[in-house]
N, C-alpha and C positions, 0 to 999 in steps of 0.2 A: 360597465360595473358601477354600480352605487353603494356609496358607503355612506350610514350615518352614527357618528358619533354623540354619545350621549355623555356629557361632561359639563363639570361646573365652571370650564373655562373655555367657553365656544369663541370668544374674538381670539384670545391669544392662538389655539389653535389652527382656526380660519386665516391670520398672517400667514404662519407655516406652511402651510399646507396647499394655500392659493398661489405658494411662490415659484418659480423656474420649472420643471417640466412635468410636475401635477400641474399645475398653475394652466399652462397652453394647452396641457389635455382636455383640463376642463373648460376651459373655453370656447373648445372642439366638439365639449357635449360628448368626448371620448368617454370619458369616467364623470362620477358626480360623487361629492363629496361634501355633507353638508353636516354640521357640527350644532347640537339643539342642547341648548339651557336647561339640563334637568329644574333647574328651580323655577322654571315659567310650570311647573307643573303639579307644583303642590298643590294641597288643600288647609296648609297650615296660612291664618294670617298674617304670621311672622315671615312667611316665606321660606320658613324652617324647614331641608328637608332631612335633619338627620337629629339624634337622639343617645342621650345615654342607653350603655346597653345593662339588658339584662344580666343580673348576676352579678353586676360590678366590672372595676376595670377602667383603664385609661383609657382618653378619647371619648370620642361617638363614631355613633354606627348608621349610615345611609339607609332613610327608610325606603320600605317595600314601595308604600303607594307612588309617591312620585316619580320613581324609577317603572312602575308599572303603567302609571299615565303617560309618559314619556315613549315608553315604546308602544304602545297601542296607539297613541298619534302616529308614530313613525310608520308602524304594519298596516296601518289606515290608507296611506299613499303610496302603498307598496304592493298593492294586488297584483298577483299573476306571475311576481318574482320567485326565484327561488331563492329563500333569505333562510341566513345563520346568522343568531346571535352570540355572540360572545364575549363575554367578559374577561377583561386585564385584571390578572390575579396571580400571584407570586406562587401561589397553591395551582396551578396549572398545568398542562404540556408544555414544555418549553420550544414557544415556535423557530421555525427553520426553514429553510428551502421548500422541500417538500410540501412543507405546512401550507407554503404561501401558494407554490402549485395547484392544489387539494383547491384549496381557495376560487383561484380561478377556474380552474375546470368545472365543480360542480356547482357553484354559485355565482348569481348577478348581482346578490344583494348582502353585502354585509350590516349588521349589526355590532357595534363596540361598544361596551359598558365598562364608565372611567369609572372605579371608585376612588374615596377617597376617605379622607380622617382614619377609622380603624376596620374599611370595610362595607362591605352594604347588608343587609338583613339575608338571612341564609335562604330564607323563605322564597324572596324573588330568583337567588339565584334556581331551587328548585324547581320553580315554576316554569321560569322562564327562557333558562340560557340554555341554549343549544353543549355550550363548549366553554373552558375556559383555558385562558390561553397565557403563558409565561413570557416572558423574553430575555431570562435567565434566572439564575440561582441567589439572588439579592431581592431587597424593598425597596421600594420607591416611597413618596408621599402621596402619587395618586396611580391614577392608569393612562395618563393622556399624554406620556412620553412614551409608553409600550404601545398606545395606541394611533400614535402620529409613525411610531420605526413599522408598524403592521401596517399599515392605510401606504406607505410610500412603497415596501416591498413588496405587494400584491397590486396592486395599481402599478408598478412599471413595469409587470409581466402581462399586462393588458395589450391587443395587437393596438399597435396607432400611435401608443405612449410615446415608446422608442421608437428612433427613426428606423431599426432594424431589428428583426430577430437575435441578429448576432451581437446585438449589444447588450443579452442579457446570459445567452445560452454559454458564452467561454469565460461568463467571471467566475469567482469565487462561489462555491458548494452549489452553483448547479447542477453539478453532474457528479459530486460528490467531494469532488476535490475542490483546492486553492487557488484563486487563477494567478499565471505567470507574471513577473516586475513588466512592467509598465515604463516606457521615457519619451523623454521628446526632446525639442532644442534645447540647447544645442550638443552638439555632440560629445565636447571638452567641456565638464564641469566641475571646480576645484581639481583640478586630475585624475576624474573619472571618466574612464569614456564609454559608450552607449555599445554594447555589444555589436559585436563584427557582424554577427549574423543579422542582424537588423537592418542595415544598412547592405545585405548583398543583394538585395532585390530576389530572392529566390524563394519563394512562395512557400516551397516543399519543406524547404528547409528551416525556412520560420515558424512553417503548424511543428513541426515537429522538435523544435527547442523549444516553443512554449506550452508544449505540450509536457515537455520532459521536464521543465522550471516545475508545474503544474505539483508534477507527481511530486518533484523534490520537496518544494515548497507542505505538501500536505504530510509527506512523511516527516520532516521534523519541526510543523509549528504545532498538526495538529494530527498527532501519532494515532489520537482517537478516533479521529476522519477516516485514516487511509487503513485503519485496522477493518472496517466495514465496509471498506471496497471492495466490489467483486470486479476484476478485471479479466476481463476475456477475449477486448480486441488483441490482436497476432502485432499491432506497432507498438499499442500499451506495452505488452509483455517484452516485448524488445527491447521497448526504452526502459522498462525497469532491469530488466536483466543486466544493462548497461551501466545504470546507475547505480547497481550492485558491485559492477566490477571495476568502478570507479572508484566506488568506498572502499574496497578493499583494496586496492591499490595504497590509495589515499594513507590510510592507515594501518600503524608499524603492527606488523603481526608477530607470530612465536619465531623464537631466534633457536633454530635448530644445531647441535654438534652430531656427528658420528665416528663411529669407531667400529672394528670387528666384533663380531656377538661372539660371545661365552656362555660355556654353561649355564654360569651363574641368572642368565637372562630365560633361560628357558621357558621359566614360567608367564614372565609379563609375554613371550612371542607367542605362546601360546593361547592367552587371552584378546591377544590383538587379531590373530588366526580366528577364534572363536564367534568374534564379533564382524570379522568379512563374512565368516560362512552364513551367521544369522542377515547381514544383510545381502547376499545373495541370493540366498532362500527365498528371503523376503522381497525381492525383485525377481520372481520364476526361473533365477538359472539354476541349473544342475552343474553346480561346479563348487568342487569341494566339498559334498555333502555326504559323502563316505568314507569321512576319518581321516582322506587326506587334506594336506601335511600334515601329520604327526608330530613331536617331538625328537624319533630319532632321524626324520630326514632333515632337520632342524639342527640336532647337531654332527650327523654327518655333512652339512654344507661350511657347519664351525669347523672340521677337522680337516676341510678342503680350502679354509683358508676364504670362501664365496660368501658366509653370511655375514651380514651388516645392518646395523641397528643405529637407528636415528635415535636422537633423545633430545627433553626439551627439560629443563629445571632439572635434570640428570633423571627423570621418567624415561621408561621407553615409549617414543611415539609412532615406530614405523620399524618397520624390517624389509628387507632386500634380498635377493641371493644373486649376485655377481660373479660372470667366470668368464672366462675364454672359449671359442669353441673348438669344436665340430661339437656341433649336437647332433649324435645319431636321426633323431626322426627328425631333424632339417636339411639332413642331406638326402633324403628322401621326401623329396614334395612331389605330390603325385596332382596336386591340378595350381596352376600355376607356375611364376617364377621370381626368384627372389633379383633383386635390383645388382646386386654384387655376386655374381657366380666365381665360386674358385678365389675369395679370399677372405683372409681373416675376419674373424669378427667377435663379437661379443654375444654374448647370452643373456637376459635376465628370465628369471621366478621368481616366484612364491613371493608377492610382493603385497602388501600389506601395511596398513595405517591404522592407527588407533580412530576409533569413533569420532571423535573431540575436534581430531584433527581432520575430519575429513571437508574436504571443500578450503586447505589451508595450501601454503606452498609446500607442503612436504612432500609430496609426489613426485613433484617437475624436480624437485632438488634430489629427489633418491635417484630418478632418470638421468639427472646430469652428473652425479658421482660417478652410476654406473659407467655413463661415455669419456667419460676422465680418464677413469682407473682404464679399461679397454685399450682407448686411443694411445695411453701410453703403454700398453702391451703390443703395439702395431695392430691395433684393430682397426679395420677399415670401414668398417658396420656397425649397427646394431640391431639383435636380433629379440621378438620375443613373441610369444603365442599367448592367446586365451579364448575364450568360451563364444560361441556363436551368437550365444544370447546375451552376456557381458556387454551392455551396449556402455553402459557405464566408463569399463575402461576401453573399449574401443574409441569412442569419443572422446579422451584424454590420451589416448596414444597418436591418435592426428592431430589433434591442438597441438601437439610436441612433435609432431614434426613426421612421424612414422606412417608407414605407408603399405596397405594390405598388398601383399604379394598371392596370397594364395590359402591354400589348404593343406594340412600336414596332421597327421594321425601321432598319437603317443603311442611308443613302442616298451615301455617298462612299465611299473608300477601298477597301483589296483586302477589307473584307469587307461591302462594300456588299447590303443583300437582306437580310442575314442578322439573324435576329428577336431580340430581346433584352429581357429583364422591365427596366419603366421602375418606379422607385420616387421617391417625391417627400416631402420633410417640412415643413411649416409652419414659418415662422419666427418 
């Protein structure tokens, strides 16, 4: 890779640039990087290469020629490369990772254009520049700090730079994200100490914490970052999923009360009912999509003493229906067998959460009311059915503990016949 920069401050530069690991690359003849005097290339006697502008206005403005004589030397010693020139200009792409990728993969030869006072003449920029390039959303006074951070970031993606691939590919927005904290000696500093997992010597388990630091790190420094990530490794999605349920652990969620449902609630269980049906629908199962539950099975389970309504700021946010059994079609399981034959247990149905709330702890706490109130009726079980294709709550009924026994058919109502996975949990 060769780069040449065009600026009116080639020594200051050439310090920089020739120092620590540009420095021994180019020594190596790895990269070349060489920094040219636009003013060796006027045609002004004064050595003048810039001018007030047209129209008026503070400053001056870098003229066309010298900056055209300047790079026509440089394309002169440059045959056969494939060169991009590009100019440092606040009016630009704002470079990135990628940017610097792009860089190396398709080109050997770059081109940088410092301007500086108020600018160079629009003219050369038409003429001449391939691209121009940012390095963020501020001014500078010239382009040869945008143009020293681009020459350093594309040059140590060069093979040879680094002493390894992996010295560029796990830091920060290679691969989109943040890279993970970083330590070293010693281990006890001010009373901090260097992560356990660091020091276990276990390989796996280090990719895998700095992998998950990674994510963490991008989802809250640079929310921006990780909103444009497409993740589809099967570890990725694990460790986020992880560090989802860490946060939410982490912090206090909705503080739920309950109490027996009333009448007077009918309406809010109604519309809690309304919004399971639409998102079942909307997940392909066929459950609940023909009126049932109702209203009046709603308060016939109030008149039996079974229905139970969660609330949160005295909203309803969940509803239950709790009883004791025998339930007719669980005593009748025709392919399997339930874990407790021949004694007590509990029942639940028609269970149900407000939208809002879904993915909160009101679920696991309507299930453990349930096993309360039971357990102190001599229940020995609990028992409850639902939809084949309900993966939903199938997998929230084993997180909590319950456990498919079989298959058992509803025997009343409009969806009487109809086959449904029975799951039961020891109490």
């Amino acid at each position: 890779m060769k780069i040449d920069i065009m600026t009116l401050f080639p020594d200051s530069m050439s310090r920089v640039l020739g120092e620590s690991i540009l420095g021994r690359a180019a020594k190596k003849s790895i990269i070349e990087i060489n920094c040219i005097q636009i003013r060796d290339f006027t045609d002004n006697k004064q050595n003048q290469v810039d001018d007030y502008p047209y129209g008026g206005g503070w400053g001056c403005v870098m003229m066309a020629q010298p900056l055209k004589a300047c790079l026509d030397h440089i394309l002169s010693q440059s045959e056969g490369r494939k060169t991009r020139v590009i100019y440092m200009s606040p009016q630009g792409q704002v470079f990135n990772q990628e940017t610097a990728k792009r860089f190396v993969r398709d080109y050997d030869h770059l081109v940088l254009v410092c301007g500086h006072y108020e600018g160079i003449d629009e003219r050369f920029i038409e003429e001449c520049v391939d691209e121009e390039i940012s390095i963020g959303d501020f001014v500078l006074t010239g382009g040869e700090i945008p143009a020293m951070a681009v020459c350093d970031a594309v040059c140590r993606l060069v093979p040879g730079v680094l002493a390894d691939e992996e010295c560029f590919t796990g830091e920060s927005h290679w691969d989109g994200l943040l890279e993970y904290p970083q330590y070293t000696r010693p281990e006890v500093w001010e009373g901090r100490a260097v992560p356990e997992v660091l020091l276990s010597g276990n390989h796996a388990r280090i990719r895998a914490w700095r992998r998950k630091q990674s994510l963490i790190r991008t989802m809250e420094r640079r929310p921006d970052l990780f909103a444009r990530l497409k993740l589809t490794d099967k570890e990725d999605l694990e460790l986020l999923a992880e560090i989802n349920r860490e946060r939410a652990a982490a912090e206090p969620g909705p503080v739920f009360d309950y109490r027996k449902g009333e009448p007077k609630d009918i309406n809010s269980i109604m519309e809690i009912v309304s919004q399971a049906r639409t998102f079942l629908k909307s997940q392909g199962v066929d459950q609940w999509q023909n009126g049932y539950p109702d209203a009046s099975v709603f308060l016939a389970d109030m008149d039996k003493g079974a229905c139970w309504v969660f609330t949160c700021e005295d909203e309803i946010a969940g509803v239950i229906a709790i009883s004791m059994g025998p339930e007719s079609c669980y005593e009748d399981m025709r392919e399997g067998k339930w874990l407790s034959e021949g004694t007590p247990y509990g029942v639940v149905h028609r269970t149900a959460v407000r939208e809002d709330f879904r993915g909160s702890s009101l679920a696991s706490e309507m299930l453990e009311l349930a096993a309360d109130l039971c357990r102190g009726m001599g229940a020995v079980s609990m028992r409850v059915d639902t939809h084949r294709d309900n993966l939903t709550m199938r997998r929230f009924l084993e997180k909590c503990g319950y456990v498919l026994c079989g298959v058992v058919y509803l025997d009343s109502g409009p969806e009487k016949g109809r086959e449904r996975l029975a799951y039961e949990k020891v109490l």
